[in-house]
C-alpha positions in Angstrom: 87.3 62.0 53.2 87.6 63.0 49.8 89.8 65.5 48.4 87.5 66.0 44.7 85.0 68.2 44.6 81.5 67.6 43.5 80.7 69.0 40.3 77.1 70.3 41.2 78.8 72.0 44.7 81.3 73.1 42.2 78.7 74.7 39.9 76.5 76.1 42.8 79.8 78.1 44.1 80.3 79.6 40.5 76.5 80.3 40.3 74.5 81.6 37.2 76.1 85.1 35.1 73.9 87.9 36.1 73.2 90.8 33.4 76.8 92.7 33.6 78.5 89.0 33.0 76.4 88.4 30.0 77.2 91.9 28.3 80.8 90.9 29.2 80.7 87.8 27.1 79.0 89.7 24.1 81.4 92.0 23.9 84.0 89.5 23.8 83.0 87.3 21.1 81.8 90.2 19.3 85.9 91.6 19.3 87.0 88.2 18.5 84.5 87.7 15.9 83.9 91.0 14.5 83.5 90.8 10.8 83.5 87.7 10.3 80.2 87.1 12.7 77.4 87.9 9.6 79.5 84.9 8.0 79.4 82.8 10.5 75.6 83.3 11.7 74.7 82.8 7.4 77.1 79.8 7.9 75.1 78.5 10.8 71.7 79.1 8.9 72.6 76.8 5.7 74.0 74.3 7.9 70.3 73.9 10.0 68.9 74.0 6.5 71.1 71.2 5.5 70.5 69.6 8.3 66.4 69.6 7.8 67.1 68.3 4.4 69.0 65.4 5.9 66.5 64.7 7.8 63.2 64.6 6.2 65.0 62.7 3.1 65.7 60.1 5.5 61.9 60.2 6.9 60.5 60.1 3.3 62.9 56.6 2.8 62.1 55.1 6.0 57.8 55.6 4.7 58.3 54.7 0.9 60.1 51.3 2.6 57.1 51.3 4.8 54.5 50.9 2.0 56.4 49.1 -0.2 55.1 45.4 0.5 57.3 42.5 1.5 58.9 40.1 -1.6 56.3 37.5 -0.3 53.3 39.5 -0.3 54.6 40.0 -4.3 55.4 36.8 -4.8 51.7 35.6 -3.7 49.8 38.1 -5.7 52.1 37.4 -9.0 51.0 33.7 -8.6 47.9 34.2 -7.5 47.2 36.8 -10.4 48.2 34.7 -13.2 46.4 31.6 -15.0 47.9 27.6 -15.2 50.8 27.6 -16.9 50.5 25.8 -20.4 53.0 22.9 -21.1 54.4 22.9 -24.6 56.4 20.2 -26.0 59.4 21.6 -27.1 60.2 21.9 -30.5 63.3 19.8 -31.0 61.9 16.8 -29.6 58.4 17.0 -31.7 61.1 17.1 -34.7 62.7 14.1 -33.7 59.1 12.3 -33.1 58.5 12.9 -36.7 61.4 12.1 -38.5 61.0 8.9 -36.8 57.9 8.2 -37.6 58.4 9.2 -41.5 61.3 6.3 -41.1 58.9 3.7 -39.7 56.3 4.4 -42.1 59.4 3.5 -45.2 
């Protein structure tokens, strides 16, 4: 046999406040809180605001990475976009290709 008790027996003896248990409990935190209770509720509101902010900047990331396309899809429509590359000699050697040839023409 065991000696715990089951939490929802547990809960079922304590059953639910009525209406005089609830007034009990406002009145309570309304002496413990007292003044300070405006504070605390404008408190409350900024931080659900904050918290709504949070949240749809994080939604508006998770779309802009969602239509951004992939690094391949760019890669295929930069090469795709753009003509044959032209091949230039490079400068230098053309230089050296024509001082040789003035010395072979001496």
């Amino acid at each position: 046999m065991s000696t715990l008790i089951n939490p929802t027996s547990f809960l079922a003896i304590l059953g639910m406040p009525g209406g005089m248990e609830i007034v009990v409990i406002i009145v309570i935190g309304l002496l413990i809180f007292g003044r300070r209770l405006p504070e605390v509720g404008r408190n409350l509101g900024k931080s659900i605001v904050e918290f709504k902010k949070g949240i749809k900047g994080i939604g508006d990331d998770i779309d802009k990475e969602a239509d951004r396309p992939s690094n391949d899809e760019l890669q295929s429509s930069k090469s795709a976009d753009l003509p044959p590359a032209k091949v230039t000699p490079d400068p230098a050697q053309e230089a050296d290709i024509k001082v040789e040839e003035a010395k072979s023409e001496d």
